[in-house]
C-alpha positions in Angstrom: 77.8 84.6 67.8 75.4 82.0 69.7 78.5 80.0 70.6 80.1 82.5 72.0 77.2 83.8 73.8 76.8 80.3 75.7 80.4 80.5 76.5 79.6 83.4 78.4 76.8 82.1 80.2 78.7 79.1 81.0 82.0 81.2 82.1 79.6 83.3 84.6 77.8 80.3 86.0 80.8 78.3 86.3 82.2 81.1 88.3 79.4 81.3 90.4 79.2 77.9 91.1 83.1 77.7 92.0 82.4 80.6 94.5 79.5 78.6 96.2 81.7 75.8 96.5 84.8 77.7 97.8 82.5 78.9 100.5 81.1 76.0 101.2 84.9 74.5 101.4 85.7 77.1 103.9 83.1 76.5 106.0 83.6 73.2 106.4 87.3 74.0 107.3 86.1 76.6 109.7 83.4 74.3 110.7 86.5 72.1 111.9 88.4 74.6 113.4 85.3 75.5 115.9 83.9 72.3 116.5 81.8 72.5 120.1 81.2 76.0 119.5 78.1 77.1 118.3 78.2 80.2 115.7 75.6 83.0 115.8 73.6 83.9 113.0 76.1 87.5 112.8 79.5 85.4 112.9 78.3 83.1 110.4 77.1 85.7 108.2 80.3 87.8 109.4 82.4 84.9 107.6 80.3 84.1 104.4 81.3 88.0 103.9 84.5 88.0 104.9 85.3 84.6 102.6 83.9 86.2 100.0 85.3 89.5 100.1 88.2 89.1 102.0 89.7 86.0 102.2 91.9 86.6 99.1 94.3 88.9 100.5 93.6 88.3 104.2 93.7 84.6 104.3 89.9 82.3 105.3 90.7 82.9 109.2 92.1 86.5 108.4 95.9 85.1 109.2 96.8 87.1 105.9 98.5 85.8 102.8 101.8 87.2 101.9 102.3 89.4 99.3 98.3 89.8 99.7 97.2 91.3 103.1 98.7 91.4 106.4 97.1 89.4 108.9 94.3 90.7 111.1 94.4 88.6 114.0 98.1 88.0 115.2 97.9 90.3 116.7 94.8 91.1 116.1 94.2 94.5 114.5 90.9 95.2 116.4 87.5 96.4 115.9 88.2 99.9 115.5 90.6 99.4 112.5 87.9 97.4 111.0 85.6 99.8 111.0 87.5 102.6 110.1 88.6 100.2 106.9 85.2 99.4 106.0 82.7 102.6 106.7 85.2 105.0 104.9 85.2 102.0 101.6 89.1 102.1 101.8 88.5 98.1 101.8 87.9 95.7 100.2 90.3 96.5 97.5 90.2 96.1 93.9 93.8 94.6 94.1 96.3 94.1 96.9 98.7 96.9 95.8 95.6 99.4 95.2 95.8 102.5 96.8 93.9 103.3 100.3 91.8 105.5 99.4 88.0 107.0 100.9 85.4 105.7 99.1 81.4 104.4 99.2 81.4 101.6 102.0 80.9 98.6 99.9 79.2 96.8 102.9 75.9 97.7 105.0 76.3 98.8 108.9 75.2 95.2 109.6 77.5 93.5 107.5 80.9 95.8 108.8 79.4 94.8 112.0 79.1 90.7 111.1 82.4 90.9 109.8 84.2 92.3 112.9 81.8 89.9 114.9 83.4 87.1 112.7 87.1 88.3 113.3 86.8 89.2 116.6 85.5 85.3 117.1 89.0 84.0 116.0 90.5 86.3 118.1 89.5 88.6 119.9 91.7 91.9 121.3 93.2 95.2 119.6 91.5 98.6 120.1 87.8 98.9 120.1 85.3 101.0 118.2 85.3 104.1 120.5 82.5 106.2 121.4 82.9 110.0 121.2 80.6 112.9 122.9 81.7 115.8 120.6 79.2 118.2 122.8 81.5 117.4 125.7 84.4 118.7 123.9 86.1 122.0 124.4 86.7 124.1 120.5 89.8 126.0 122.1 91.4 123.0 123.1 90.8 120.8 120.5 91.7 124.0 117.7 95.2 123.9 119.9 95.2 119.9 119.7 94.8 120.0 115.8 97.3 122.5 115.2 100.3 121.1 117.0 99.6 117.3 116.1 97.3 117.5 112.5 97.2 121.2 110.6 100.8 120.4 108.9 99.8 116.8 107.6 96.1 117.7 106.8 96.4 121.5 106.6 95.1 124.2 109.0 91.1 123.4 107.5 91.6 119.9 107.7 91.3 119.8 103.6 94.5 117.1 103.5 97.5 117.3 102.0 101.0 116.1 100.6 103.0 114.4 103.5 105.9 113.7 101.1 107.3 110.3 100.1 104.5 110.1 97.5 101.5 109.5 100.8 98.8 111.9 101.2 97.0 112.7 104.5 93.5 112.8 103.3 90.6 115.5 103.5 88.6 115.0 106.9 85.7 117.1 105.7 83.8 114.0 105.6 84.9 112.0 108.3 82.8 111.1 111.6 83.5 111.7 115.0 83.6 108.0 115.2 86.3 107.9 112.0 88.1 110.7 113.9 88.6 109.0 117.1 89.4 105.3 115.2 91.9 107.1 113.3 93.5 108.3 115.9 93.8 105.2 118.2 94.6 103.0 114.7 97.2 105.4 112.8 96.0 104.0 109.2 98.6 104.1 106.3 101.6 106.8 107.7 99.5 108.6 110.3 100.8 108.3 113.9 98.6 106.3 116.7 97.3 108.7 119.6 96.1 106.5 121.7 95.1 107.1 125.7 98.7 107.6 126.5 98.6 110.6 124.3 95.1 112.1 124.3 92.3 111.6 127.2 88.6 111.3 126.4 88.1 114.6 126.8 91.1 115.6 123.9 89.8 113.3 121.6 86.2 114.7 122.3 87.7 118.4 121.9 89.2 117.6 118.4 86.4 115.4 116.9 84.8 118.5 118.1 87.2 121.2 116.4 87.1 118.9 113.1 83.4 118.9 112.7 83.3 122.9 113.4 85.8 123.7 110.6 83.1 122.2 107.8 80.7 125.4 108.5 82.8 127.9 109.7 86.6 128.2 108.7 85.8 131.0 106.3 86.2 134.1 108.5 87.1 136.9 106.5 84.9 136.2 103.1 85.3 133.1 100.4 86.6 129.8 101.3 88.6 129.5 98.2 89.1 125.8 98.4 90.9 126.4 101.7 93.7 125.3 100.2 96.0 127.9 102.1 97.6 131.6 101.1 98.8 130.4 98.2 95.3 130.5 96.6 94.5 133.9 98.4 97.4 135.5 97.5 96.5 134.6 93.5 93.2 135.7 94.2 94.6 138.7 95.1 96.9 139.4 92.6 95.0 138.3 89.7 91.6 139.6 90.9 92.4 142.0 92.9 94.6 144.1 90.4 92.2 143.1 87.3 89.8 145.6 88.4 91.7 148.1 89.9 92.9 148.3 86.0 89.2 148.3 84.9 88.6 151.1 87.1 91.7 152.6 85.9 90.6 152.2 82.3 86.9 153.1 82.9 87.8 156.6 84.8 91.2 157.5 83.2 91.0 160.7 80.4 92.4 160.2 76.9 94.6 163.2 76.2 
């Protein structure tokens, strides 16, 4: 039992020191690659994280390995992908062929930001994080914007849905405005990329807008019913609806 105990211990700090050194490897090869350029504090922190975390799939300069990750820097994917990645905890993943999914970020505000300062040092370019006035915004228009270009991926309360193929367009009841408007200028996993060609500032504004409003008030008419369409109302209905007309029925009716 004792052996195998100190095998353990020695496993775990064998694998911590091979991490310290595979770092340390790394930033002596990055070291190279920027030699006469000095680092900030953020980029250098930016890539212990990003070696660390990252490098795996993505490759130690965020080229991408194949099979792994695609690369985020030629072209680069941008600062707004990123973030979207990291703040909703879709990355890092567990294993490259691991679902995207929405998750708790696994990385601090300042870390997601060291990291994009890191990748945005090897190359810089792709669409930034934007910033989005959701007072500005107009709830007609963005309600008209979200059901001709989102309600039949995500449904008409933004709870997600099937989009066939064996994808799903997720729930946006927890999304930012921020999320909202990288989303849209990104297109992660099947979604389409609405960028400035498609919606001005004032559209994206509108729908963040629209979004946001559906949390506390898309039940007009009584319970939400996990907004989930007329399917559930109808059953509701039915089921409900008749169960106690027949109780009444029972309660009133005569025997003869």
């Amino acid at each position: 039992m004792r052996r195998r105990l100190d095998r353990r211990v020695t496993g775990k700090l064998l694998g911590a020191v091979g991490a310290a050194l595979a770092v340390q490897v790394l930033s002596s090869v990055w070291a190279g690659a920027t030699s006469g350029t000095a680092a900030s504090p953020q980029v250098q922190r930016g890539f212990e994280l990003f070696s660390t975390n990252c490098a795996t799939c993505h490759g130690p300069g965020g080229e991408g390995v194949p099979g792994n990750g695609p690369s985020l820097v030629a072209p680069p994917v941008g600062a707004a992908a990123i973030d979207f990645m990291l703040s909703t905890g879709r990355m890092p993943l567990a294993y490259p062929n691991a679902a995207l999914v929405r998750g708790e970020p696994q990385f601090s505000r300042a870390e997601i930001d060291a990291i994009i300062a890191y990748l945005s040092s090897v190359r810089a370019g792709g669409p930034a994080i934007p910033t989005l006035a959701t007072a500005d915004g107009s709830l007609s228009l963005g309600q008209e914007l979200f059901q001709g270009n989102c309600a039949a991926c995500h449904g008409a309360a933004a709870e997600g849905g099937s989009v066939g193929g064996g994808e799903v367009a997720p729930s946006l009841n927890v999304a930012t405005p921020t999320q909202i408007g990288e989303a849209l200028l990104t297109g992660p996993g099947v979604m389409p990329k609405f960028g400035p060609e498609q919606f001005s500032e004032h559209e994206v504004n509108s729908l963040a807008r629209y979004i946001v409003w559906l949390r506390d008030n898309g039940d007009r008419g009584g319970l939400g019913i996990g907004r989930v369409g007329p399917v559930a109302e109808g059953f509701v209905a039915w089921v409900v609806g008749l169960g106690l007309l027949l109780i009444v029925i029972r309660l009133t009716g005569t025997k003869t």
